[in-house]
N, C-alpha and C positions, 0 to 999 in steps of 0.2 A: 568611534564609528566602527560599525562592524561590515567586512566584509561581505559579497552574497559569493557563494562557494556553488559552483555547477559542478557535478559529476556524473560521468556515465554519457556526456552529449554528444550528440548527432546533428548531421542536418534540421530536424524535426525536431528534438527534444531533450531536456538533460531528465537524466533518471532521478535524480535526486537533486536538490537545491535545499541550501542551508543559506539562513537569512537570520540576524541576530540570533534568537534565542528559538528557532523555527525550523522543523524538517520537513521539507514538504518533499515526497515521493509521488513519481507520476504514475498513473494507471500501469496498473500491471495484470499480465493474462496469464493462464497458465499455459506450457509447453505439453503436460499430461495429454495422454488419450482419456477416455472415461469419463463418467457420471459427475454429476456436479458438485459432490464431495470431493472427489479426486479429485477437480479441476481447483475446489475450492482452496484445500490439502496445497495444493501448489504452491498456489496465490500465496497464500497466508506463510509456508516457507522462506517465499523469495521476499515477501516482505521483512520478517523478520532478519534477512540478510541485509536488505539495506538501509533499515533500520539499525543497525549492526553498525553497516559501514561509515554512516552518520553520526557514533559516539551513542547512539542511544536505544530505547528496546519499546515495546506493546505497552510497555508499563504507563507511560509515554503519551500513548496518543493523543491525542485531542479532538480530530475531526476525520471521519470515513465516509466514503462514498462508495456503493459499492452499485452495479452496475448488473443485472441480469438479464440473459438472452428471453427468458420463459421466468417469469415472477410468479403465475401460477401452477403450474411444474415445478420451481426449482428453490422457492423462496427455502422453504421445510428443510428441506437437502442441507440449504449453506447454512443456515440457522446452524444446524445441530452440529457442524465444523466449527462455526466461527466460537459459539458454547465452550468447546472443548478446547481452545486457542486464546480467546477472549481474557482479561484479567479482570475475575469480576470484582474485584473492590477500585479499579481504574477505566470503568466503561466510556469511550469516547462518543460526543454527537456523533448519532450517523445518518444517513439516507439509503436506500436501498429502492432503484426503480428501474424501469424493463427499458430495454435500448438493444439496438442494433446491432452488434460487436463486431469489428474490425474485417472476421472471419467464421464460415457458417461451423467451423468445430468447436469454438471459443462461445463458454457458457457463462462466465463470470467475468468480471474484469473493476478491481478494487482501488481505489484511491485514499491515500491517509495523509495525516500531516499530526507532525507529533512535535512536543517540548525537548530543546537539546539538552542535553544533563546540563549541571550546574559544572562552571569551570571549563567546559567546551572552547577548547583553541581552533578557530576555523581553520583551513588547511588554505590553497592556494584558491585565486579568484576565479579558475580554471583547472578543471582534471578531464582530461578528453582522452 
């Protein structure tokens, strides 16, 4: 039986949750000032970190949701970041549609869930 591993949690949310063979990362925003590239640029950093911190990497993913303040404005923009980040022989489902975001400087806001590597020891049922 495999444990579910929370990490990074708060009253509202763990940042990351690992579930048998499963990474699931919660939405994540960018801190950046700037355009939707930068903002994207962020995203797609901090993801790679806790995708990181999970044992595993983009190679990985499985499933994306990504989230934009302005879809027609901005879709173009993260398109041609996510391109240059993306692993194109490992492309995961994804969705992409216009919502509301948290805060009016927050342009992007992405969610993923990836396969844990083979051999992945969960860690504690708890990191807070």
């Amino acid at each position: 039986m495999n444990d579910i591993v929370r990490m990074d949690s708060n009253e509202r949310l763990s940042r990351i949750v690992i579930h048998g063979d499963t990474v699931y990362v919660a939405g994540v925003t960018s801190t950046a000032q700037g355009d939707i590239a930068a903002q994207t640029r962020d995203v797609l950093d901090k993801i790679d970190g806790y995708l990181a911190r999970a044992n595993t990497d983009k190679s990985r993913l499985l499933s994306v949701q990504i989230w934009l303040k302005d879809i027609e404005r901005d879709f173009a923009g993260m398109n041609e970041v996510w391109a240059q980040w993306a692993p194109p022989r490992a492309m995961p489902t994804r969705a992409t549609c216009e919502a509301r975001l948290a805060g009016p400087e927050m342009l992007v806001e992405i969610i993923v869930t990836a396969a844990a590597r083979p051999g992945y020891v969960s860690g504690p049922v708890s990191e807070s």
